[in-house]
C-alpha positions in Angstrom: 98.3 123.6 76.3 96.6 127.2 77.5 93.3 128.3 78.5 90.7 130.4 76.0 88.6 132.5 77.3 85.6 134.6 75.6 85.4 137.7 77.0 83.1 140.7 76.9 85.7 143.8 76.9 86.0 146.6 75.1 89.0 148.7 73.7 88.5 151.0 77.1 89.3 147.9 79.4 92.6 147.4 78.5 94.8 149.6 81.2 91.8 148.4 83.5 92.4 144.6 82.7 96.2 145.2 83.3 96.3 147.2 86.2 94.1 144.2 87.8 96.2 141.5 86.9 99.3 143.5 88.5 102.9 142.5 88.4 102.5 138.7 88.3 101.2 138.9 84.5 102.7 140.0 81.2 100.1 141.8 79.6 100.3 145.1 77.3 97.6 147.1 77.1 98.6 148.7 74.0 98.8 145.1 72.3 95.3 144.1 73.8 93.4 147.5 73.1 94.9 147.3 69.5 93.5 143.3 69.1 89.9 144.2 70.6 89.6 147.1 67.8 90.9 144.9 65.3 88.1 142.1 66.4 91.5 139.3 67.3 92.3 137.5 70.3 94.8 138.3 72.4 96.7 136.6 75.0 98.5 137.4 79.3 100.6 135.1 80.8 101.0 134.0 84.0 104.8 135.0 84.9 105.3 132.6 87.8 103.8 129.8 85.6 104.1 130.3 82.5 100.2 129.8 82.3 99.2 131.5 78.4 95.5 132.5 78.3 94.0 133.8 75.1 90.9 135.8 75.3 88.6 136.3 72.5 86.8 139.1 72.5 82.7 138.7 72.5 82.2 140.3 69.3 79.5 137.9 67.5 76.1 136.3 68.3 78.3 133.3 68.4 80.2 134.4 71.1 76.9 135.6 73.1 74.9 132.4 72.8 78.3 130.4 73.6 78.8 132.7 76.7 74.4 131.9 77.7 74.8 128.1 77.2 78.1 128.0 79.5 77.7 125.8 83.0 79.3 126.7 86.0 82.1 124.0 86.7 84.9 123.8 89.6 88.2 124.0 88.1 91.7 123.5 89.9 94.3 125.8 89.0 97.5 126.0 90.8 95.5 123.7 93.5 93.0 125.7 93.9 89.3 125.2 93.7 87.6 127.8 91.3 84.3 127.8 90.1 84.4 128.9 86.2 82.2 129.3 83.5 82.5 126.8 81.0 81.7 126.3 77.3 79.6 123.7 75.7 81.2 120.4 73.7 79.7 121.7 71.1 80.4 125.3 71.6 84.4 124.5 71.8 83.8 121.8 68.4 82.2 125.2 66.8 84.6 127.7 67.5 87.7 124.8 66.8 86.3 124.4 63.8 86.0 128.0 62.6 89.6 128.9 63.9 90.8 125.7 61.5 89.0 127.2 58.6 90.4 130.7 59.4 93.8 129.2 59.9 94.2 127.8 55.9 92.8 123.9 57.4 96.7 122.8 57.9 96.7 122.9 61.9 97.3 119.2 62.5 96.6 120.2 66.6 93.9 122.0 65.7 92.2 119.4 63.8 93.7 116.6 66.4 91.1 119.3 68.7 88.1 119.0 66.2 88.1 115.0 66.2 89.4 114.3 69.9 86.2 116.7 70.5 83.7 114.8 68.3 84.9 111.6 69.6 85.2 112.2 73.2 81.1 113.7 73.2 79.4 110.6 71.1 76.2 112.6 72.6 76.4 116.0 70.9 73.3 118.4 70.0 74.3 117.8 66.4 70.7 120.0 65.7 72.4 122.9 67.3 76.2 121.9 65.9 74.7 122.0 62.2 72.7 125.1 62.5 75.7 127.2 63.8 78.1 125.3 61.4 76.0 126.8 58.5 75.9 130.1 60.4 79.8 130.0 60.9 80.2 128.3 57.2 81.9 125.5 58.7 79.2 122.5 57.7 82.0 120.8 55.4 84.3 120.4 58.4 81.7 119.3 60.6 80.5 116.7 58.3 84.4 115.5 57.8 84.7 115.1 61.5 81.5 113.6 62.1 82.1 111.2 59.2 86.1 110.4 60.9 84.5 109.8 64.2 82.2 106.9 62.2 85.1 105.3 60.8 87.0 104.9 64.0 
């Protein structure tokens, strides 16, 4: 549906990030400087494509160690080859599940996320998915996903 990104930016990048995308994006650097201070994600769009990404600001040791454990993966945008850092399984199932909690648990797509997640990676480092689920208070939803994926 869109891309996320994690970035590490500050309030100060915003004109910066702008100016670099140029006339090709929608992007307001009042909006985005104004999100980063505020600790939300914010999102540009690519005009000719309607491509939405929404970057997250790096603003936790979540965010760091997700941004550590990412691989380097080739990804085809718009036909073209690019090489991009990419999160975890269980670095996406984390931060899925968190944005759920955050958003009231009554996203049906973002729940729909959580279990196509936890059934598409039968493989998971469920040590490292409990321990940041406590961290992130999510361990409820994990264990309701986990326990879905069984009864399938």
């Amino acid at each position: 549906m869109d891309i996320d990104l994690v970035v590490r930016i500050g309030a100060l990048h915003a004109e910066k990030l702008v100016a670099a995308l140029g006339p090709g994006w929608y992007a307001d650097a009042q909006q985005i400087r104004q999100a980063i201070q505020a600790g939300r994600a914010f999102n540009i769009i690519h005009m000719p494509t309607g491509w939405k990404i929404d970057l997250f600001p790096a603003q936790s040791d979540f965010h760091e160690c997700e941004m550590q454990r990412a691989t380097l993966e080739p990804v085809t945008i718009d036909g073209e080859a690019v090489v991009c850092p990419v999160s975890a399984p269980e670095d996406v199932l984390l931060a899925k599940l968190r944005w759920y909690e955050d958003g009231g648990q009554v996203s049906d797509r973002q729940w729909g996320d959580i279990t196509g997640i936890v059934g598409a990676n039968p493989n998971l480092d469920l040590e490292y998915t409990r321990l940041w689920a406590g961290r992130l208070q999510v361990t409820g939803l994990l264990d309701r996903a986990l326990s879905q994926r069984a009864t399938d």
